[in-house]
Structure formats: structure tokens, C-alpha cells
C-alpha positions in Angstrom: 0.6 -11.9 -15.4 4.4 -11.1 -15.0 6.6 -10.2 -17.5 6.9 -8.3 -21.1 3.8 -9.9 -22.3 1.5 -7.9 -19.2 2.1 -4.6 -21.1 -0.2 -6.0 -23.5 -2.7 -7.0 -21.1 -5.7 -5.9 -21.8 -7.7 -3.3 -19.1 -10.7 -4.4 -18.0 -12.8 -1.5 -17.8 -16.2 -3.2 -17.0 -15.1 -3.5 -13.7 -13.9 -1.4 -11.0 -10.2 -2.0 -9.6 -9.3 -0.4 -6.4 -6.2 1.4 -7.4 -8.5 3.3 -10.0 -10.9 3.8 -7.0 -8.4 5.5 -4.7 -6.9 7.2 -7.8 -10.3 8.8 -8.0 -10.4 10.1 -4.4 -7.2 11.3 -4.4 -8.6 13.9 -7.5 -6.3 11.7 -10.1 -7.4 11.2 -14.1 -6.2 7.6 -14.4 -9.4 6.1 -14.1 -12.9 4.8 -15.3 -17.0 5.9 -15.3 -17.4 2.7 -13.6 -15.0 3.5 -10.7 -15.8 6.7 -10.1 -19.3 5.5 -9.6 -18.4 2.8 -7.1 -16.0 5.5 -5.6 -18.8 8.0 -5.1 -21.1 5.5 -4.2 -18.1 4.5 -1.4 -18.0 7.8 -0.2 -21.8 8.8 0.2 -22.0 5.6 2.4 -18.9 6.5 4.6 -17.3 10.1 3.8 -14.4 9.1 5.6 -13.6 7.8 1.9 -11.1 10.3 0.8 -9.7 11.9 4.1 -8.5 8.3 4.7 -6.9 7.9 0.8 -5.1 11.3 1.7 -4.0 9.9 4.9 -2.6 6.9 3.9 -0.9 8.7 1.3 0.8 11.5 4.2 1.6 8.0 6.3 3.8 6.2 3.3 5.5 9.8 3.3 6.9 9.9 7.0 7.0 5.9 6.7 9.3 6.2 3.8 11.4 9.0 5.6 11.6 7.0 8.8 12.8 3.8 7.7 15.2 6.1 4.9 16.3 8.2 7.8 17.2 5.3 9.8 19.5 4.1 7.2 17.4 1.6 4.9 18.5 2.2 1.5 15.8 -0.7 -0.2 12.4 -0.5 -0.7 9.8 -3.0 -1.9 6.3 -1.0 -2.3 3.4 -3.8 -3.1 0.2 -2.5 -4.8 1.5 0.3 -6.0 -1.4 2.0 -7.6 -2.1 4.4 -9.6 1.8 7.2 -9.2 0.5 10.3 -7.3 3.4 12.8 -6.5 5.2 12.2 -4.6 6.2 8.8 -5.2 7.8 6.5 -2.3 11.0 6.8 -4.8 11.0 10.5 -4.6 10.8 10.7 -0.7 13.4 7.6 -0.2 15.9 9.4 -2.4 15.4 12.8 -1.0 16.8 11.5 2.1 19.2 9.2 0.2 20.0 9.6 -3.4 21.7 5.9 -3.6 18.1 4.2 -2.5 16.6 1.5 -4.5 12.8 1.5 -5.8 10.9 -1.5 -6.8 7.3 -1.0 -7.5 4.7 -4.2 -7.7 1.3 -3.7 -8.8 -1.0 -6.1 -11.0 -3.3 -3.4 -12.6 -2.6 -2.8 -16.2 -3.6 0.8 -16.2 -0.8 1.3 -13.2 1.9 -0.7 -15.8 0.9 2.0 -18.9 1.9 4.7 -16.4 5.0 3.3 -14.9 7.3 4.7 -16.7 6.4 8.0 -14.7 7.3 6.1 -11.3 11.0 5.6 -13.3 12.3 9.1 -13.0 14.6 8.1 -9.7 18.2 9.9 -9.2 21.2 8.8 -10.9 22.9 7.6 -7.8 19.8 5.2 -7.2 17.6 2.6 -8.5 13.6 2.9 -9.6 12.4 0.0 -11.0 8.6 -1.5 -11.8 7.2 -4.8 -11.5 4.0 -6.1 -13.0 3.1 -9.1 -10.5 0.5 -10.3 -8.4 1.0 -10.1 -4.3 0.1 -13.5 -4.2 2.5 -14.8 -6.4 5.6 -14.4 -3.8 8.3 -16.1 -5.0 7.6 -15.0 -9.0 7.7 -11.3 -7.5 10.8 -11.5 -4.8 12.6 -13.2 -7.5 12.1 -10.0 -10.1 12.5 -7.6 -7.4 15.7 -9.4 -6.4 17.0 -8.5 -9.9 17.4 -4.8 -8.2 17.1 -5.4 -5.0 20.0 -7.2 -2.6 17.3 -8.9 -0.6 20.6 -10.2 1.6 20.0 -6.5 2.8 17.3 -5.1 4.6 14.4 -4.0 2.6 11.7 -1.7 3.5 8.6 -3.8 2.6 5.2 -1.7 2.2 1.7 -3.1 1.8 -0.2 0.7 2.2 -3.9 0.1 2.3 -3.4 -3.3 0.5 -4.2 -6.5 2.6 -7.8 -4.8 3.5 -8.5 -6.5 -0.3 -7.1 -9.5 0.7 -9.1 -12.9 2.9 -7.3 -14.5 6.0 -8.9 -18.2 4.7 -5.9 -20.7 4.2 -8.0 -21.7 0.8 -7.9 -18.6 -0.3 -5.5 -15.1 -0.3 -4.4 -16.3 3.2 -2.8 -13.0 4.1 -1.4 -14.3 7.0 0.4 -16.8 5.1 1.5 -14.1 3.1 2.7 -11.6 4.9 5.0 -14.1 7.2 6.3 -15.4 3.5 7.4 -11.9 2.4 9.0 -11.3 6.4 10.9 -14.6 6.0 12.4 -13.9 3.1 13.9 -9.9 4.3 17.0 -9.7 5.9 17.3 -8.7 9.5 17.2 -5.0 9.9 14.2 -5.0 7.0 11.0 -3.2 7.8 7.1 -3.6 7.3 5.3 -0.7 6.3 1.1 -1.4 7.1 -1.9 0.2 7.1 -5.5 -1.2 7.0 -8.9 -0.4 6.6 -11.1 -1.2 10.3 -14.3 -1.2 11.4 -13.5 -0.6 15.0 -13.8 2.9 14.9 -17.0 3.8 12.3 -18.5 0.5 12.1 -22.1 1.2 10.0 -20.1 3.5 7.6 -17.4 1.1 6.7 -19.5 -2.3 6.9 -21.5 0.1 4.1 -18.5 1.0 1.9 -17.4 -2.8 2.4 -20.8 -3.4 0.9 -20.2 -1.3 -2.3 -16.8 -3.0 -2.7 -18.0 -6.7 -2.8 -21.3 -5.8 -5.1 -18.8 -4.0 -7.3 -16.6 -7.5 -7.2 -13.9 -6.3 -5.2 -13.5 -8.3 -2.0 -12.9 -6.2 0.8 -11.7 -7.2 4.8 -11.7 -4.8 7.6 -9.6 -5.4 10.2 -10.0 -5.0 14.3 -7.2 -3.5 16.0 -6.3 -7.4 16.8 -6.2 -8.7 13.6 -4.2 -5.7 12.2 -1.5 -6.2 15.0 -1.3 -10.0 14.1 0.4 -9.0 10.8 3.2 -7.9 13.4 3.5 -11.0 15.0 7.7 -11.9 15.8 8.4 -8.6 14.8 9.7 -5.2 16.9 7.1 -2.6 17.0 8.2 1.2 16.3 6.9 3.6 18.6 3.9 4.9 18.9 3.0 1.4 17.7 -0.3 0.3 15.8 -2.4 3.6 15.8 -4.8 5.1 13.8 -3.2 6.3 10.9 -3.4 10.1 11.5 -1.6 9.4 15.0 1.2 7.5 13.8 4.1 10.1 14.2 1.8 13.0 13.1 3.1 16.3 11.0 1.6 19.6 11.5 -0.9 18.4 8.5 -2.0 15.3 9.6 -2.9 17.4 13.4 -4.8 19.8 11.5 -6.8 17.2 9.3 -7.6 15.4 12.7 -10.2 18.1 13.4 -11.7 16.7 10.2 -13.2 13.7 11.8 -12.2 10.3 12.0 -10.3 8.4 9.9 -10.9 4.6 9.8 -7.4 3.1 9.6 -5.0 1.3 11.5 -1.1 2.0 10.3 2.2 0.8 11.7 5.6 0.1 11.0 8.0 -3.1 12.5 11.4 -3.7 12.4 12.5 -7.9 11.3 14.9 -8.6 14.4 
């Protein structure tokens, strides 16, 4: 559902959605018995659970910076969830206060709390769309209403395609992904970062497990399948990486001796 009539859509609260999840692991209130029980349930069968919510959180920070640093001024963030400060807006226009936000997220709960992602700088743009990542051209065509998607764009799809299939029938998030690429300008960047199994296999097969019975499909990637999203595209150093390596801060070193954390993250640039 896109459009004024999705503030009125009714939350389904009989059911766990994963933005509610990870709101729960990263110690937010925007969420529901029903998934914090499959969240705890989640993180007895793979305590990886919330270290890697807080990493992929830390990653969109020095993504956003990066990509902002290097002189992107756009930014397309897909699947939202649930805002947790700081916001991709609030890092994009602490480097550049003229940087334009569009948020896309299809969970009702994250619509009722948009207007907190709104609070961007004068100088810039922060904007919120209620639409599905599979309908491409219905969200491109409302993010193009802020957006100069003749520009490069900063696309970011952080710990999203992991609920998405790879069947042609289905999601194809493949298909998707080389949709979205086609239509940035060159110069535009993808922001990833996915769920594996490569490097805690019982744990996460466990947790995937939790997430299907709960009705949430749920696709770990190999290391393979991750870089595939990449394909035609110019790799930024250090490449695809776990996500605690890629271009670490003094945090993310010290919450290496942590453990593990099962995700793959990287960032391209559309030549």
C-alpha cells in the first residue's frame, strides 16, 4: 500500500514483522509481545542476534559517511525500520547539510513514527515513503518526487534482501536489485549487508527456523551469493567482508572480541 490511504492501514499485531524484531534487539519500544517472543526465541538459538542488529546499525553509519564524504548528496534507504538515532538522515547531513533523505518501508508501525525520521536540516531534504521493495517503479517514481534520480543516489538495502527469495516466481531479488541499479545514475552507490550462514551455520539455519514458523521468510546468503548482488558494479575497498571488518572504527574492533557476527556487508559504486 502506497499513498495517503497507508496511514490508515491497519497493524497487524498477530504477527511478527522483522523491523519490530530488530527494533526489539536494538533495546527500542516500538514493538509487540509477539515479536519480542520470536526475537528472544531468535536469540536463544543464535546469540549472535543482537551484536549483529548493532552492527549493521554501526555499518549504515560509516556507509552513510563514506558515500557523503565522497560527495553523494542523495540517498534512497529501503526498509527502513523502525527510526533508531541516529538516522541515515542525521549522519548524511552532518557531513552535508544540503543531502536528500528518502525513507521506504512497508510496515505501518514504521509510517506512525515517521514523522520522527522528518526532522532533517533546513538546507536538505528528509522525506518518507510507505511502499513495498518490490513494487520498483511505484516507489522510484515517489522517491523521484525528491530525489533527482538523473543524479547519483546512494541506494541502501541494510539487512533487507536476507527476507527476500532469489526464485524468478517469486521476490526475485536478483531481479530486483539490477532494477533499482538500472535505474541510478552513474556515480550512484549500493549500500548491502546480509544475513550468512557461512560463518555460524547451526545457529543461524536455527534462527532462520524461528523466522519462517513465525511467517517471515528468511534467506541466508554464502559469501557467493552476497557478491552476486554486485555483479557489473565497482567494488569499494576492503570489498565484501564481514560486516564488523568493513572499514572498522575503534567500536566495531573492540566488539570483535565479542564473537562473531554472521553478516556479509559491502558497498559498490554504478560505473
Amino acid at each position: 500500500m502506497t499513498g495517503p490511504d497507508a496511514a490508515h492501514a491497519p497493524v497487524d499485531t498477530g504477527r511478527p514483522h522483522p523491523a519490530r524484531v530488530y527494533d526489539w534487539w536494538l533495546g527500542g519500544k516500538d514493538n509487540y509481545p509477539v515479536d519480542e517472543e520470536l526475537a528472544r526465541k531468535i536469540l536463544a538459538a543464535d546469540d549472535t542476534a543482537v551484536r549483529g542488529a548493532r552492527a549493521n546499525r554501526r555499518f549504515m553509519h560509516r556507509a552513510v559517511r563514506t558515500v557523503a564524504e565522497a560527495g553523494t548528496r542523495q540517498f534512497l534507504d529501503i526498509g527502513t525500520g523502525i527510526p533508531t538515532a541516529p538516522n541515515l538522515h542525521q549522519v548524511a547531513q552532518g557531513v552535508a547539510p544540503e543531502s536528500r533523505v528518502v525513507y521506504a518501508d512497508n510496515d505501518p508501525i514504521v509510517l506512525r513514527h515517521a514523522e520522527a525520521l522528518l526532522h532533517g536540516t533546513a538546507e536538505g531534504a528528509t522525506e518518507y515513503v510507505h511502499a513495498d521493495v518490490r513494487d520498483v517503479d511505484a516507489l522510484l517514481r515517489r522517491a523521484g518526487e525528491t530525489l533527482d534520480l538523473d543524479r547519483p543516489v546512494a541506494l541502501s538495502l541494510v539487512a533487507l534482501t536476507h527476507y527476500l527469495d532469489d526464485d524468478p516466481d517469486g521476490d526475485d531479488v536478483y531481479g530486483l536489485l539490477e532494477r533499482y541499479v538500472a535505474a541510478l545514475a552513474p556515480g550512484s552507490h549500493l549500500i548491502l549487508s546480509q544475513v550468512t550462514a557461512d560463518l555460524n551455520p547451526a545457529a543461524v539455519e536455527q534462527a532462520a527456523h524461528h523466522f519462517r514458523s513465525g511467517g517471515t521468510p528468511f534467506h541466508p546468503r554464502s559469501l557467493a551469493a552476497f557478491s552476486r548482488f554486485f555483479t557489473g558494479l565497482e567494488l569499494l575497498g576492503p570489498g565484501v567482508i564481514p560486516v564488523h571488518g568493513w572499514r572498522p572504527e575503534a567500536e566495531d574492533v573492540a566488539a570483535q572480541a565479542e564473537g562473531i557476527v554472521p553478516v556479509y556487508a559491502g558497498i559498490a559504486r554504478k560505473p
